[in-house]
C-alpha positions as CSV (number, residue, x, y, z in Angstrom):
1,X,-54.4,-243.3,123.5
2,X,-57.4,-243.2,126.1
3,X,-56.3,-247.4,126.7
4,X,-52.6,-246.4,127.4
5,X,-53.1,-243.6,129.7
6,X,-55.1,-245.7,132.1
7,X,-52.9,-248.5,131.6
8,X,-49.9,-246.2,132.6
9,X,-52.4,-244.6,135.5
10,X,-53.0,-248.0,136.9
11,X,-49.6,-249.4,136.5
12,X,-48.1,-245.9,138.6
13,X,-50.8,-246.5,141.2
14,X,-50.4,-249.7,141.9
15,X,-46.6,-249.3,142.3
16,X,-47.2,-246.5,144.6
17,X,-49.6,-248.3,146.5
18,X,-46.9,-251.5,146.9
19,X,-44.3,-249.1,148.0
20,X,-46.6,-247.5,150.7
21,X,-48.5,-251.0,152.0
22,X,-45.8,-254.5,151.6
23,X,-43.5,-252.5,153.5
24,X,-45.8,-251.4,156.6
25,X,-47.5,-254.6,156.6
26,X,-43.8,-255.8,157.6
27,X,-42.8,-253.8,159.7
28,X,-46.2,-254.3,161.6
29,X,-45.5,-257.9,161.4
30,X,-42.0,-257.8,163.5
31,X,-43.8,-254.9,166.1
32,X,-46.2,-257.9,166.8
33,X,-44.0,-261.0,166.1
34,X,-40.8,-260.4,167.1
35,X,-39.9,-263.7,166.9
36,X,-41.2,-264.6,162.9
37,X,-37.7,-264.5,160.6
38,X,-39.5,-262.2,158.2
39,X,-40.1,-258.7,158.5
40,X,-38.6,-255.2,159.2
41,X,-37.4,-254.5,162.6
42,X,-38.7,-251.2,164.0
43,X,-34.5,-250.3,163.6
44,X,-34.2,-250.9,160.0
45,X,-37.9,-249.6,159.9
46,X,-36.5,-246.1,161.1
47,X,-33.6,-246.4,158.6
48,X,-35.7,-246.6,155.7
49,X,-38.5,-243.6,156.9
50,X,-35.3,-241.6,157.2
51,X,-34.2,-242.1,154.1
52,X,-37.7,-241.4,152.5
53,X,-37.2,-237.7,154.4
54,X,-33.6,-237.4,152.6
55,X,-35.7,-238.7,149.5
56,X,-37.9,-235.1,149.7
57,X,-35.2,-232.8,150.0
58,X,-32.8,-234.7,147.6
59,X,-36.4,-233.8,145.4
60,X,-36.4,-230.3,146.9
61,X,-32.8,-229.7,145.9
62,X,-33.3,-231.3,142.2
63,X,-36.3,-228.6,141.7
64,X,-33.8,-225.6,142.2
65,X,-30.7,-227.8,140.7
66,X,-32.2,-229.6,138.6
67,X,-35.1,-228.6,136.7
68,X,-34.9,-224.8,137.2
69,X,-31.2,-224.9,137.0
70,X,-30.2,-222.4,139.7
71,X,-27.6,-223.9,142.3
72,X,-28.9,-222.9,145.8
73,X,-27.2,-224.3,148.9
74,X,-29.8,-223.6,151.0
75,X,-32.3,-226.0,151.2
76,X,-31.6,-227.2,154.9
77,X,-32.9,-223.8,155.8
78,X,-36.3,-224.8,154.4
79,X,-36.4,-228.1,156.1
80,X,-35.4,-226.3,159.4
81,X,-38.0,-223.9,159.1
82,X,-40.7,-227.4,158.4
83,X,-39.1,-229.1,161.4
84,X,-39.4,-226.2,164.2
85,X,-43.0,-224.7,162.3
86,X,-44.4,-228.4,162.5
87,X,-43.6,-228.1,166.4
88,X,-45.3,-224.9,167.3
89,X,-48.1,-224.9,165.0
90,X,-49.0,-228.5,166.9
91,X,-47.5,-227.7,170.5
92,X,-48.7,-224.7,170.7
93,X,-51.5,-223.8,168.7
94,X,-52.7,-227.6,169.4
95,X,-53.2,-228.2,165.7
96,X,-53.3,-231.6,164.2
97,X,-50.2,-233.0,162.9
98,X,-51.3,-233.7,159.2
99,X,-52.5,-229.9,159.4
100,X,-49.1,-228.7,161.1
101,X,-47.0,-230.8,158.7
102,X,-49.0,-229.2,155.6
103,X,-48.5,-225.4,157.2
104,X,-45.0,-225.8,157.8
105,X,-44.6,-226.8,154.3
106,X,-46.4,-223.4,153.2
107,X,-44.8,-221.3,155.7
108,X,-40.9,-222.7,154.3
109,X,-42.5,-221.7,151.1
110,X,-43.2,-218.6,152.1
111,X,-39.7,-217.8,152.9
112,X,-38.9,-219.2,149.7
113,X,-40.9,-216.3,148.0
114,X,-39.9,-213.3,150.4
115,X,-35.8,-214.8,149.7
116,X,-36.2,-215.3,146.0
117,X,-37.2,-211.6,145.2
118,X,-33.5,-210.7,145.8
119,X,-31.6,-213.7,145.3
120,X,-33.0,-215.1,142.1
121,X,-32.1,-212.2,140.1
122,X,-28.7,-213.1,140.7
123,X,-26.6,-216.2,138.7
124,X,-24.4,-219.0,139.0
125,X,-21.7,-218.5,142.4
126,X,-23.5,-215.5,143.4
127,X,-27.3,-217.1,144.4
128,X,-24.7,-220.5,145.7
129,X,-23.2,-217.8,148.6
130,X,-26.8,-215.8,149.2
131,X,-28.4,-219.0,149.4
132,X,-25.6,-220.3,152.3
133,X,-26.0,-217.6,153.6
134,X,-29.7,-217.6,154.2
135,X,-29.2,-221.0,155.8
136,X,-26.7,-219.6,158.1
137,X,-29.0,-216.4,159.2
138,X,-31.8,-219.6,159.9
139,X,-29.2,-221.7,161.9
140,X,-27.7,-218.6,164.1
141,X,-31.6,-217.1,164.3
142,X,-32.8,-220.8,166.2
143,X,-29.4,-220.9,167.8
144,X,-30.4,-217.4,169.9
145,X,-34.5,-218.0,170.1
146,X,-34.2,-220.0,172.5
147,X,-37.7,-219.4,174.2
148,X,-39.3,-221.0,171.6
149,X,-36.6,-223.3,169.7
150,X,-34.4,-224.5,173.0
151,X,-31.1,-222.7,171.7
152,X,-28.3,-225.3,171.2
153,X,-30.0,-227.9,173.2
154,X,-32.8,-228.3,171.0
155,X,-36.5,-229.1,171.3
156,X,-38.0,-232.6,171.5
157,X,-41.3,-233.5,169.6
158,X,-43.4,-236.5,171.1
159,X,-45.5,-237.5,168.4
160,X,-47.5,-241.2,167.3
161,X,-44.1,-241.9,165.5
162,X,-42.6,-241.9,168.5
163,X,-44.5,-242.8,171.4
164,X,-46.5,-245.9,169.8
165,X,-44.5,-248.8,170.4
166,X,-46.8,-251.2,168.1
167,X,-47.9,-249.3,165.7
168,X,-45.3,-246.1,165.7
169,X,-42.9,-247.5,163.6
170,X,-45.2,-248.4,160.4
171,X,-47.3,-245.1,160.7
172,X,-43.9,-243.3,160.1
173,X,-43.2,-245.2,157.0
174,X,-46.7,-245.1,155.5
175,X,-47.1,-241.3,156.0
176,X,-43.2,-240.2,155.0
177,X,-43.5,-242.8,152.2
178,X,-47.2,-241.8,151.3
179,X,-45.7,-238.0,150.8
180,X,-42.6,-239.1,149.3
181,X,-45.1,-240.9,146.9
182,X,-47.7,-237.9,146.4
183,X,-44.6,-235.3,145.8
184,X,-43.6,-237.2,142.9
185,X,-46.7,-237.7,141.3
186,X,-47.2,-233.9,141.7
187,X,-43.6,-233.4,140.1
188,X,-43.9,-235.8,137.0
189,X,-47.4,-233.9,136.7
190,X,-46.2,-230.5,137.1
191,X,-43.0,-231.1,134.6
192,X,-45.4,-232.3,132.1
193,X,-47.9,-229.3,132.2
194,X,-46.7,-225.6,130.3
195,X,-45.7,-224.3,133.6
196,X,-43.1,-227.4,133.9
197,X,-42.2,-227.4,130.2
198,X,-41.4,-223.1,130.5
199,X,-39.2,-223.9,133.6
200,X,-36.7,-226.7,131.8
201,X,-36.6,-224.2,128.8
202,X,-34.9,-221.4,131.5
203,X,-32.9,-224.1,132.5
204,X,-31.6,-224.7,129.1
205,X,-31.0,-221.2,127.7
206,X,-32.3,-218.0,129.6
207,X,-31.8,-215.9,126.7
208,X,-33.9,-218.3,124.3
209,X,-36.6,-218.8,126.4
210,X,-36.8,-214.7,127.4
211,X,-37.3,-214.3,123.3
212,X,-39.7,-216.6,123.4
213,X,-41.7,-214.9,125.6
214,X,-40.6,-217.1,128.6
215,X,-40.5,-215.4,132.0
216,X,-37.8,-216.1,133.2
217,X,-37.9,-214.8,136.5
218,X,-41.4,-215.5,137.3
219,X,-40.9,-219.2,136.4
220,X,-37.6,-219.0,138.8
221,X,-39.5,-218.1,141.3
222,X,-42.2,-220.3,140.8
223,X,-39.5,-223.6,140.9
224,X,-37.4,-221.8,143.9
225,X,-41.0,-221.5,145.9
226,X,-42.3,-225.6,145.2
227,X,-38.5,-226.5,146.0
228,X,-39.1,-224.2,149.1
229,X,-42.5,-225.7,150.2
230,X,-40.9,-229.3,149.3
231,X,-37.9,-229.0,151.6
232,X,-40.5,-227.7,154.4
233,X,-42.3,-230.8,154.1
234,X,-39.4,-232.6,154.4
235,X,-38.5,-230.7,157.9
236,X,-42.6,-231.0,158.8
237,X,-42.2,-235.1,158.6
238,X,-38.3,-235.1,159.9
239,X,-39.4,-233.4,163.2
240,X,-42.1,-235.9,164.3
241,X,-40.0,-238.8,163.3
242,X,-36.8,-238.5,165.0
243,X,-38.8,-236.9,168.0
244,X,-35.6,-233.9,168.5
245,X,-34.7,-230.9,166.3
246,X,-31.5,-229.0,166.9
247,X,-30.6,-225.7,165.0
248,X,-27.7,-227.9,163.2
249,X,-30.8,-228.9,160.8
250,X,-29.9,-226.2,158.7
251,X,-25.9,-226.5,158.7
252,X,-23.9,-226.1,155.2
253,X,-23.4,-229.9,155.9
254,X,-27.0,-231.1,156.2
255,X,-27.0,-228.6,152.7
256,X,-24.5,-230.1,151.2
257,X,-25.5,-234.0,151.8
258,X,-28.8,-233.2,150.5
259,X,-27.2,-231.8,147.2
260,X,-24.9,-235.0,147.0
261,X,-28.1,-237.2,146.2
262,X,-28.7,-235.4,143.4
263,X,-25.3,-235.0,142.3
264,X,-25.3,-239.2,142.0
265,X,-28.7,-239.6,140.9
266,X,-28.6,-237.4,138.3
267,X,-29.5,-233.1,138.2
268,X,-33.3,-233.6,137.0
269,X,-33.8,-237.0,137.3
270,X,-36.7,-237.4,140.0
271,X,-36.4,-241.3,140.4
272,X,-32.5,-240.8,140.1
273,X,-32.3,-238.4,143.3
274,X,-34.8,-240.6,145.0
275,X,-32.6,-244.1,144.6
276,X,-29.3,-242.1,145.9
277,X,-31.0,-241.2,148.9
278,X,-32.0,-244.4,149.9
279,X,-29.1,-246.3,148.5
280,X,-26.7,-243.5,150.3
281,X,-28.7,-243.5,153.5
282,X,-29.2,-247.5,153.8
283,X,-25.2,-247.7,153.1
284,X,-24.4,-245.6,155.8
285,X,-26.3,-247.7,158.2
286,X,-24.5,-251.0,156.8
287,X,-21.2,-249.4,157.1
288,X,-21.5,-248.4,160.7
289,X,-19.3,-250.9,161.9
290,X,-16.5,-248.5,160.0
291,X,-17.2,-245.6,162.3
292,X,-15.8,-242.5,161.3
293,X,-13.9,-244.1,158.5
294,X,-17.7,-244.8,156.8
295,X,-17.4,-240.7,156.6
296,X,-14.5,-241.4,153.3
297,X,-17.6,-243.3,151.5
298,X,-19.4,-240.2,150.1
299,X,-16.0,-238.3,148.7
300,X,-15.0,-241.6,147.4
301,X,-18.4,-242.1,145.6
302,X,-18.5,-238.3,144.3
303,X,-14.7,-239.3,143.3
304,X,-15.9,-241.9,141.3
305,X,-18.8,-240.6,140.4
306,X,-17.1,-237.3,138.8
307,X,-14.4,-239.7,136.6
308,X,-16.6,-242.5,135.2
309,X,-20.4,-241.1,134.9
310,X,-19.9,-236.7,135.9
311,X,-24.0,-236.7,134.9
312,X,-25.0,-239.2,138.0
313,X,-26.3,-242.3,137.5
314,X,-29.7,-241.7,135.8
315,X,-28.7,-237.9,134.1
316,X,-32.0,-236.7,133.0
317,X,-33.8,-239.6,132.2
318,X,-36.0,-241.6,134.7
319,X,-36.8,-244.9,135.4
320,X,-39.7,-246.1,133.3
321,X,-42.0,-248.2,134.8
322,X,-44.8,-248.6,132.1
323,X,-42.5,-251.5,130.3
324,X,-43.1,-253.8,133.2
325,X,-46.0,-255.8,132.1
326,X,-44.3,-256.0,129.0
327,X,-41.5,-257.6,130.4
328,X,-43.8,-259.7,131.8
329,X,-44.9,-260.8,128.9
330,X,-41.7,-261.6,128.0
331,X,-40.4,-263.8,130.5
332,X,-44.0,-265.3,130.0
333,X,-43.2,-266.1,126.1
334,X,-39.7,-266.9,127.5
335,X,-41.1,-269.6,129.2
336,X,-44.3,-270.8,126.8
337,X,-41.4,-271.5,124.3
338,X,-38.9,-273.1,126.8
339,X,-41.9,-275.7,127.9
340,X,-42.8,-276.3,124.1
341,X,-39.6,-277.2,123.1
342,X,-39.4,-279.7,126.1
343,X,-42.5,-281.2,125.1
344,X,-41.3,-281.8,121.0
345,X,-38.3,-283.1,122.7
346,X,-39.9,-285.7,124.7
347,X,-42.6,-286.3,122.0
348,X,-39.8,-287.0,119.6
């Protein structure tokens, strides 16, 4: 048992480190080669940090969603409330940017705990509409502060991401990708502990787990307020990539987009939100030649989506990556056998 946990712990690690460190070394190859034919361009470079940020709050989303089973559309709020905290705490307190991005994340959840007191004890439609409406109060509230958020115009956020024109581009993707990378470990480890295990038994049946001795609205909240301090993250590293934050961050449409990943990935799958917001953000990229028309893709998908596979493309399960030295060893026997025949062959 001992033998398979660090095989598993070893296997994870070195898959997160090959997620965080073969991509940055190439896109730090094309900042200082333009000309070499491989490599990531600091435009596709952009495209794929991006879509590690939609990553987090497709995982934010999937902890209310998901695994606590509450359907909030909200959670752009939260990543507002990241994107403009991450801004003061570092322009004007003169904080350092990990710090800021780590105390915007605890301020969004925060609000997650002062909002859930009400709204949690309510179900189904009725949280859906508080919840849109908290992240309409946060969009009107930045529209009208404009002394310290800009108003409609917006604030801009010059940042190492930004203003680095060699190494900018692969510090973004190591840090949102490094985050993206420590979230889920936290998840798969949290979901695995008693707190983890009480919250998917709400999700489940509220009434079974209350005779149980659940508590069902203390583990609510205790989902609603890591979903909370998730999606602030997500703002936190959002605002110091794109360098600008307008109060459309928290629109019903930013909501909504957030909720389709883990509509397609699957409602609790963790590495099934994850792959629909890269595969949904890179798409949109690819079909930019399409203009507005690209715009049809996502109803089309949910269309789809709805008629062939309505549980998403993973459901609840997740993509196992301890069988991959066994397939290894597979396509290794595969081949020991392939090469032994050819040798009787010839021998004959």
């Amino acid at each position: 048992m001992k033998n398979k946990f660090v095989r598993n712990t070893i296997i994870l690690t070195v898959i997160g480190l090959a997620c965080v460190l073969i991509p940055s070394g190439l896109i730090t190859l094309k900042s200082f080669f333009y000309d070499l034919p491989i490599g990531i361009d600091a435009y596709w470079a952009q495209v794929i940090t991006l879509a590690g940020v939609n990553a987090i709050m497709a995982l934010s989303v999937n902890v209310v969603c998901g695994i606590t089973g509450q359907l909030s559309l909200g959670q752009a709020g939260f990543q507002a409330i990241g994107a403009y905290a991450v801004i003061l705490l570092t322009q004007n307190l003169h904080l350092p940017l990990p710090v800021s991005i780590i105390l915007a994340g605890l301020i969004a959840a925060l609000f997650g705990f002062l909002i859930g007191f009400p709204t949690l004890k309510l179900e189904g439609d009725y949280l859906a509409i508080v919840t849109l409406a908290f992240g309409e109060i946060i969009r009107v509230v930045l529209l009208n502060q404009k002394s310290w958020t800009g108003g409609p115009n917006g604030i801009q956020f010059g940042t190492i991401f930004t203003e680095s024109l060699e190494w900018g581009a692969t510090i973004a993707y190591a840090s949102v990708i490094g985050v993206l990378v420590l979230i889920v470990v936290f998840l798969q480890n949290f979901l695995r502990s008693t707190y983890g295990r009480a919250i998917m038994a709400v999700r489940e049946d509220e009434i079974a787990a209350n005779s149980s001795g659940v508590g069902v609205f203390r583990y609510k909240m205790i989902g609603f307020v890591i979903a909370s301090f998730i999606g602030g993250i997500g703002g936190a590293l959002y605002a110091p990539l794109i360098g600008f934050v307008k109060p459309d961050l928290a629109s019903f449409n930013n909501s909504v987009n957030d909720l389709i990943y883990v509509v397609l990935g699957g409602m609790g799958s963790v590495t099934g939100a994850i792959f629909a917001a890269f595969v949904l953000t890179i798409l949109q990229e690819v079909l930019r030649f399409l203009r507005d028309y690209r715009l049809l893709i996502y109803p089309l998908i949910l269309i789809v989506m709805m008629l062939f596979r309505p549980q998403g493309l993973l459901g609840t399960a997740e993509l196992c990556f301890f069988k991959i030295p066994d397939y290894f060893k597979a396509i290794g026997r595969w081949f020991k056998n392939l090469f032994s025949k050819s040798a009787k062959k010839e021998a004959k």
